[in-house]
VODO-202770 format. One record per residue (C-alpha): x, y, z; residue number from 0; residue in one letter. Coordinates in nm, 2 decimals. Layout:
REM residues N
<node x="X" y="Y" z="Z" nr="NUM" rest="a"/>
...
***
This chain:
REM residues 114
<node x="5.57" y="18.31" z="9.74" nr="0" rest="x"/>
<node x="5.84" y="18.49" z="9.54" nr="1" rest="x"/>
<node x="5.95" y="18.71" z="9.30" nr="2" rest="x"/>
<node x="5.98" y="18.62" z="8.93" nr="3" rest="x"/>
<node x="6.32" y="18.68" z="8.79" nr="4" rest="x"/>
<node x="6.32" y="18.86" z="8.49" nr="5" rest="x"/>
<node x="6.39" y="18.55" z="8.30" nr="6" rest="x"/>
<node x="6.13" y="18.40" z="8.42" nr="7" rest="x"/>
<node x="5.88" y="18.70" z="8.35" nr="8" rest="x"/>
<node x="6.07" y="18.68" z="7.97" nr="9" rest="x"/>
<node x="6.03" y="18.30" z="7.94" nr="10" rest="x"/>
<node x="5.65" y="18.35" z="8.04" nr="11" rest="x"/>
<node x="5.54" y="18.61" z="7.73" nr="12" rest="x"/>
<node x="5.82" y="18.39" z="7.50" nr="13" rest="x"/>
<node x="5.62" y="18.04" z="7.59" nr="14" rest="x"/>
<node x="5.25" y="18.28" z="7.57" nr="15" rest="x"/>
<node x="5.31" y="18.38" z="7.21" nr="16" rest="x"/>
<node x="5.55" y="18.11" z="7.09" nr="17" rest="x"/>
<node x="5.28" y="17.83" z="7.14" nr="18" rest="x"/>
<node x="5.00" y="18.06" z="6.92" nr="19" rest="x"/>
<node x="4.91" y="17.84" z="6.63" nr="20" rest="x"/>
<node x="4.92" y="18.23" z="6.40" nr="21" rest="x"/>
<node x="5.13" y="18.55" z="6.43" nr="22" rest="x"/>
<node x="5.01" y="18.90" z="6.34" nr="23" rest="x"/>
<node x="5.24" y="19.03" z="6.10" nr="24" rest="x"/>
<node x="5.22" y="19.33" z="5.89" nr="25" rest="x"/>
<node x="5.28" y="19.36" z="5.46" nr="26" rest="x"/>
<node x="5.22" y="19.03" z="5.43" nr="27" rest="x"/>
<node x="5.04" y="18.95" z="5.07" nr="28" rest="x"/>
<node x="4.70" y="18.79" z="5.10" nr="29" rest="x"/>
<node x="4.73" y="18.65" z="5.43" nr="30" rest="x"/>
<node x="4.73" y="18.88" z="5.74" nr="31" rest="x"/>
<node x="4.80" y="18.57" z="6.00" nr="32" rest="x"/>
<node x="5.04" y="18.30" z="5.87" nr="33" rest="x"/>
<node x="5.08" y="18.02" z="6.06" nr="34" rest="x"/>
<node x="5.35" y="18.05" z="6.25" nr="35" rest="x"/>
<node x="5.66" y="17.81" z="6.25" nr="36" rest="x"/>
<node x="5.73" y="17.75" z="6.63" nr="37" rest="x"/>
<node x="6.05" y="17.73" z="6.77" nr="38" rest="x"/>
<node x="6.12" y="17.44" z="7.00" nr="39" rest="x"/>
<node x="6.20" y="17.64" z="7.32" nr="40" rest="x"/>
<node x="6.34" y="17.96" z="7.47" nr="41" rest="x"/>
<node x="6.67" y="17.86" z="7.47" nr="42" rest="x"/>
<node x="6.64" y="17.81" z="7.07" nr="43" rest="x"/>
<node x="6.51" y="18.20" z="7.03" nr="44" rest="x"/>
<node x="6.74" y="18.32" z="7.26" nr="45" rest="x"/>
<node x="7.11" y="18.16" z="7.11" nr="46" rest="x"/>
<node x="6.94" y="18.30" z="6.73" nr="47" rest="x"/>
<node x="6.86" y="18.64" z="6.87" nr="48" rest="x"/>
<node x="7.04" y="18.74" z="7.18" nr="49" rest="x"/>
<node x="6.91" y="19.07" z="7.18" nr="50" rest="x"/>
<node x="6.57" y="19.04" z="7.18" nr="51" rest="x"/>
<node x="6.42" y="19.08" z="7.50" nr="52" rest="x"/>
<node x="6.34" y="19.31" z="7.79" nr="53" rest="x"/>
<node x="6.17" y="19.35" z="8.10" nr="54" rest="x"/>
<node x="6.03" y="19.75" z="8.16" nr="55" rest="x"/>
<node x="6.27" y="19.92" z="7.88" nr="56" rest="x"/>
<node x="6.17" y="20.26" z="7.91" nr="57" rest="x"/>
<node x="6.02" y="20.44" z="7.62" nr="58" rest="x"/>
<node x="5.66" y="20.40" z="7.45" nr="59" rest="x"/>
<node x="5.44" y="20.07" z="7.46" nr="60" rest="x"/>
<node x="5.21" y="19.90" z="7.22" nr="61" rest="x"/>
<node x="4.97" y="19.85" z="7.52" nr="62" rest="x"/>
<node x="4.71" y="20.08" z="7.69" nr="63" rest="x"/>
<node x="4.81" y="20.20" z="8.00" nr="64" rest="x"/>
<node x="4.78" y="20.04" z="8.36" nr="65" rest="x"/>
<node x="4.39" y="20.05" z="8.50" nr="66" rest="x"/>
<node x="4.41" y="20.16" z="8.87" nr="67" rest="x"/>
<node x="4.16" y="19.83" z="8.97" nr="68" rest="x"/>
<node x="4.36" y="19.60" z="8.75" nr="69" rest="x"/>
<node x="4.69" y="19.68" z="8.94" nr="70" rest="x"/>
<node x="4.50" y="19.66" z="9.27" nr="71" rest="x"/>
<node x="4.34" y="19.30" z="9.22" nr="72" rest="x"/>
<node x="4.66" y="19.18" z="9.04" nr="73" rest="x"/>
<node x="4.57" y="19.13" z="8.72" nr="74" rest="x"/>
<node x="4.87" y="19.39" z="8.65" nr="75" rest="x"/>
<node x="5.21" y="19.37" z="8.79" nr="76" rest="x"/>
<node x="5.32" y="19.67" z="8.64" nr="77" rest="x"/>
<node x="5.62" y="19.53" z="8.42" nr="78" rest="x"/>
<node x="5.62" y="19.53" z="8.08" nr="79" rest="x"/>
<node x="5.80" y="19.26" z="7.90" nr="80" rest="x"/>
<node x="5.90" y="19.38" z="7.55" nr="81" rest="x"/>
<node x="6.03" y="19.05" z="7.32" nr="82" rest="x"/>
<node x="6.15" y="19.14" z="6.95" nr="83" rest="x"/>
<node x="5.99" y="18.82" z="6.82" nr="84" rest="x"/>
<node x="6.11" y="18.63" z="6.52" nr="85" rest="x"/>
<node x="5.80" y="18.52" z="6.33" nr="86" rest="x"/>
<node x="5.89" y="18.20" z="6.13" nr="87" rest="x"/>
<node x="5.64" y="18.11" z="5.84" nr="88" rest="x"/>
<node x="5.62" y="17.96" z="5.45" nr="89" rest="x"/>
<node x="5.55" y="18.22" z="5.22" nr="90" rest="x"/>
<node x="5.32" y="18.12" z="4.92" nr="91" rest="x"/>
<node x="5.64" y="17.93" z="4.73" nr="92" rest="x"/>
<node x="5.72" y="17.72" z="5.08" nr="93" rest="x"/>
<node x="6.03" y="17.89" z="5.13" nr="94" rest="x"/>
<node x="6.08" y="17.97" z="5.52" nr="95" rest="x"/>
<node x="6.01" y="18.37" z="5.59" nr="96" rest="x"/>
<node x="6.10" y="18.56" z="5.89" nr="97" rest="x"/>
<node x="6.01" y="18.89" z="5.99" nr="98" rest="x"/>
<node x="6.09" y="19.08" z="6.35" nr="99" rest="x"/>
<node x="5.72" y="19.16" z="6.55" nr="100" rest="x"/>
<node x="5.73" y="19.31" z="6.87" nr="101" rest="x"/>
<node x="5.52" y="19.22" z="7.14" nr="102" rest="x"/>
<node x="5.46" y="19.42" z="7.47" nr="103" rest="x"/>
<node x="5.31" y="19.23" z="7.74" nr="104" rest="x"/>
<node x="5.18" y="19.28" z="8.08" nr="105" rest="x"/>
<node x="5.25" y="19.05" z="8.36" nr="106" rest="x"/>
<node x="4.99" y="18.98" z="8.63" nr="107" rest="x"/>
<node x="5.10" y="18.94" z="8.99" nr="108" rest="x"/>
<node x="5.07" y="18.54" z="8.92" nr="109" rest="x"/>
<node x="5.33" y="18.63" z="8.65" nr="110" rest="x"/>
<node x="5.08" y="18.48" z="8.37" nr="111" rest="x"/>
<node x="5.09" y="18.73" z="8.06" nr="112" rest="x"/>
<node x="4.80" y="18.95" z="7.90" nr="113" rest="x"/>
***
């Protein structure tokens, strides 16, 4: 056993929500989850938007706080992996969109996000 690099713990939540079939993303007209344009890997995200990710920032999160019995049986590691994601879809006319979501994810201790 080892520890995950933060790379690693990054590459994780990238893959997780890059290989959703639909997005959340906010002001979009008539459809609340497009269907999301995804990119071919990590390495593609990361040479467009260099900037984008983080492992425990600081600051507030988008996700409820740690439960005691979750961090204790590992389904929480306690790091918080913050990616600026770049949501790629067709708006009504086919032209390709994109709009910045943020995602915050937990890890747990298998390093498998939530």
């Amino acid at each position: 056993m080892r520890y995950l690099s933060k790379e690693e713990k990054i590459r994780a939540v990238f893959d997780y929500q890059n290989s959703r079939d639909r997005l959340p993303i906010k002001n979009f007209p008539g459809i609340k989850y497009p269907k999301h344009i995804k990119y071919k890997s990590f390495d593609e995200h990361i040479a467009l938007y260099p900037d984008c990710c983080s492992v425990n920032p600081g600051g507030g999160y988008e996700v409820p706080p740690v439960n005691f019995l979750d961090r204790i049986f590992g389904y929480d590691s306690g790091d918080v992996v913050v990616i600026n994601f770049q949501v790629r879809y067709l708006d009504e006319n086919g032209s390709l969109k994109t709009v910045k979501k943020r995602f915050d994810n937990y890890l747990q201790n298998c390093g498998k996000p939530q």
